[in-house]
C-alpha positions as CSV (number, residue, x, y, z in Angstrom):
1,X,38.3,153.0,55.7
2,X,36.8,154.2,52.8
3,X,38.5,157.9,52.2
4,X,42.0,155.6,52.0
5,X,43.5,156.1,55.9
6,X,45.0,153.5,57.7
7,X,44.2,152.1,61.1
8,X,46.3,152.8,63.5
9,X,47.1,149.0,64.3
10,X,48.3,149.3,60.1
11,X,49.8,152.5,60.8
12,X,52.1,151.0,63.5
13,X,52.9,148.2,62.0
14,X,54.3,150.7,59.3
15,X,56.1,152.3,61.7
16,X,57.8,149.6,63.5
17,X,58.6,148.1,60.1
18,X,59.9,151.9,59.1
19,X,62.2,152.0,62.4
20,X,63.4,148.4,61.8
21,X,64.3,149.2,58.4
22,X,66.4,152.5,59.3
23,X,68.0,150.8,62.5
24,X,69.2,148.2,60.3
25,X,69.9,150.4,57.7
26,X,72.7,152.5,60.5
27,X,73.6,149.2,61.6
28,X,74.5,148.2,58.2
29,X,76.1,151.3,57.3
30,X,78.2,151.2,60.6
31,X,79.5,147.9,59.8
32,X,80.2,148.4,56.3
33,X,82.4,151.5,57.6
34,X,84.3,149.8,60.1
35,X,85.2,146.9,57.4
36,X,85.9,150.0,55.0
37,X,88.3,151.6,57.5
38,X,89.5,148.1,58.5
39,X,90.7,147.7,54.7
40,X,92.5,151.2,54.8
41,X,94.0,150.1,57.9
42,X,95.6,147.3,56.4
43,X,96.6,149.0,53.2
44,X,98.1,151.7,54.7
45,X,100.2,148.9,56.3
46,X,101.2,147.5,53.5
47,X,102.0,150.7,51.3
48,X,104.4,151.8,54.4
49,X,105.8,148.2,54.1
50,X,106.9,148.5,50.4
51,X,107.8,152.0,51.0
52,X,110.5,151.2,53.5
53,X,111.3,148.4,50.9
54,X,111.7,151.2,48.4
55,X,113.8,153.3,50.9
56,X,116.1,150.1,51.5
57,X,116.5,149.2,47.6
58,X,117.5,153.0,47.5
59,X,120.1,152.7,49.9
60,X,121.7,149.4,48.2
61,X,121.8,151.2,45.1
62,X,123.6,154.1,46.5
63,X,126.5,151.8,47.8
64,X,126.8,150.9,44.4
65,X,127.2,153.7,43.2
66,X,129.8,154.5,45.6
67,X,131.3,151.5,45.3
68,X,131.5,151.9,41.7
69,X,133.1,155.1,42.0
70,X,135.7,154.1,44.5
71,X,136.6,150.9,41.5
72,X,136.6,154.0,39.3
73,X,139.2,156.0,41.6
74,X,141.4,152.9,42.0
75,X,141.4,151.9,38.3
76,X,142.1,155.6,37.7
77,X,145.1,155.5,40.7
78,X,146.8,152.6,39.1
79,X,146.6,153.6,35.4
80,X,148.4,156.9,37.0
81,X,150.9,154.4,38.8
82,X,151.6,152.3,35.6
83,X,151.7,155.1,33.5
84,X,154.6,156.4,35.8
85,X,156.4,153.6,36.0
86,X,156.3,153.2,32.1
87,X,157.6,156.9,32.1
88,X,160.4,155.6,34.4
89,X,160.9,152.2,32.8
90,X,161.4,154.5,29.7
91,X,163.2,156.8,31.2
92,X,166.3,154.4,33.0
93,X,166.1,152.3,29.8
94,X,167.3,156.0,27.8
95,X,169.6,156.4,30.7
96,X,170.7,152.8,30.5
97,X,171.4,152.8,26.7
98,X,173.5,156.6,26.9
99,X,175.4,154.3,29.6
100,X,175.8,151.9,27.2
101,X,177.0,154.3,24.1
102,X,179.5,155.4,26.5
103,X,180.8,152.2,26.9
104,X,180.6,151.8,30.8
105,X,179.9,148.4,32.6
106,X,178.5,146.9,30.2
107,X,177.4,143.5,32.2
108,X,176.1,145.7,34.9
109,X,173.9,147.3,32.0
110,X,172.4,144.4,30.7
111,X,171.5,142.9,34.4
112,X,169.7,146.4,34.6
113,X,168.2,145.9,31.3
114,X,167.0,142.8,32.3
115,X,165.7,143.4,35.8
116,X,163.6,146.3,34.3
117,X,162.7,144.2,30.8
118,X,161.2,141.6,34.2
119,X,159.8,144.4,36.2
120,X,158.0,145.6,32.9
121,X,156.7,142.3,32.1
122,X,155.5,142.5,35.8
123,X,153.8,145.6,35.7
124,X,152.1,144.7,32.5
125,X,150.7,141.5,34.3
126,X,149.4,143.4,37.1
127,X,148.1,145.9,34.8
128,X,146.5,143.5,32.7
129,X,145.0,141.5,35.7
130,X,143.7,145.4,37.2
131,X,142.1,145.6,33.8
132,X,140.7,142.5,33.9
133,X,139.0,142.8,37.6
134,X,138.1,146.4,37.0
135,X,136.0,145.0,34.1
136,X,134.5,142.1,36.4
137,X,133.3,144.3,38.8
138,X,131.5,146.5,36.4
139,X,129.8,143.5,35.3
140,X,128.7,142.6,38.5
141,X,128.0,146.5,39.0
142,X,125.8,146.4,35.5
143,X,124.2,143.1,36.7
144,X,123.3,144.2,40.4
145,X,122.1,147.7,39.0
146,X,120.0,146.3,36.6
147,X,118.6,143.8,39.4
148,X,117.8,146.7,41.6
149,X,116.1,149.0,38.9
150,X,114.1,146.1,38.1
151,X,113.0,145.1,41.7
152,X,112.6,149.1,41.9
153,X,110.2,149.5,39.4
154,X,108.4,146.4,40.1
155,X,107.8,147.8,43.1
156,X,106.8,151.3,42.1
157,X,104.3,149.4,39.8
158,X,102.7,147.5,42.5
159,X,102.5,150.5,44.7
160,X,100.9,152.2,42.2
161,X,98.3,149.6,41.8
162,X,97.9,149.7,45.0
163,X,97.4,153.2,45.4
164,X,95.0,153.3,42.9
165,X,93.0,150.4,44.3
166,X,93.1,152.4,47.4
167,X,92.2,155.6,45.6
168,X,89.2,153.8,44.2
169,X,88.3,152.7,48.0
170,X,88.2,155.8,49.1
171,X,86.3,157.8,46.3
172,X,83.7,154.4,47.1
173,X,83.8,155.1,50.6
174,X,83.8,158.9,50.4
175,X,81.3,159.0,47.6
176,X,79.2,156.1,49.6
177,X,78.9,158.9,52.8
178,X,78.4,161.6,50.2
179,X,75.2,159.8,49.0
180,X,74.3,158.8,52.0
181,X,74.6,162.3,54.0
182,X,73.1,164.5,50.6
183,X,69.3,162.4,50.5
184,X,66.5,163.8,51.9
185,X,65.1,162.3,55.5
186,X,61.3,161.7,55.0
187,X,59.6,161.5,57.6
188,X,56.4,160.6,58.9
């Protein structure tokens, strides 16, 4: 014992305690992977999740924009339609008053006159009540398109956080098995 050996009872005893420590070791390293891949499993889940969130928040705000454009189209449709019947108003009332210069029935004019003066106070009610919806629903419009660009990027946010977290995972993971497959075996 002098020249620094070991017995062999030691040298056993070394051994066992080596093989111990590298079975637990894999055993170790094989848990901590399955709980690793367990965690991707489950975020990969839940990034799907907000993507199909995403894709549905995408759609919603695409039938608002159609919507919007079909409001557009009508308010556009009746501005056409009142502006005609202002050209017509304007045009029987020229009529009307060359009849009246010309001294025809003049109590026939003036019920003409006045079912047009009622037919323009009409159309300006109606016009004015168009007006008034158009600009109702492009407050809802404003307010449901902000709602959705928040919730949007509010969700692009967390998604990113998430994909970083799961970035960081992996580099851990990848640079973990890196480490692990690069050292040296000693052996003895």
């Amino acid at each position: 014992m002098g020249n620094g050996m070991c017995s062999r009872k030691q040298k056993r005893i070394f051994q066992t305690f080596l093989l111990l420590t590298v079975a637990f070791g894999f055993l170790y390293g094989a848990v901590l992977y399955y709980e690793l891949q367990s965690q991707l499993r489950k975020a990969e889940a839940v990034a799907l999740k907000y993507q199909q969130h995403q894709e549905s928040l995408s759609a919603q705000l695409q039938v608002v924009y159609e919507h919007r454009s079909r409001l557009e189209k009508s308010l556009q449709k009746e501005r056409l339609e009142h502006k005609k019947a202002k050209e017509d108003f304007l045009v029987y009332k020229l009529e009307a008053q060359e009849t009246l210069n010309k001294g025809r029935v003049q109590n026939s004019f003036q019920c003409s006159i006045w079912h047009l003066q009622s037919q323009h106070e009409e159309l300006k009610k109606q016009h004015a009540d168009l007006e008034e919806e158009h600009r109702k629903q492009g407050e809802d419009f404003r307010r449901t398109f902000s709602d959705h660009k928040q919730k949007y990027v509010q969700i692009q946010e967390e998604k990113e956080q998430e994909l970083s977290k799961l970035k960081g995972i992996c580099s851990l993971t990848q640079s973990y098995y890196t480490a692990k497959n690069s050292s040296p075996a000693t052996a003895f």
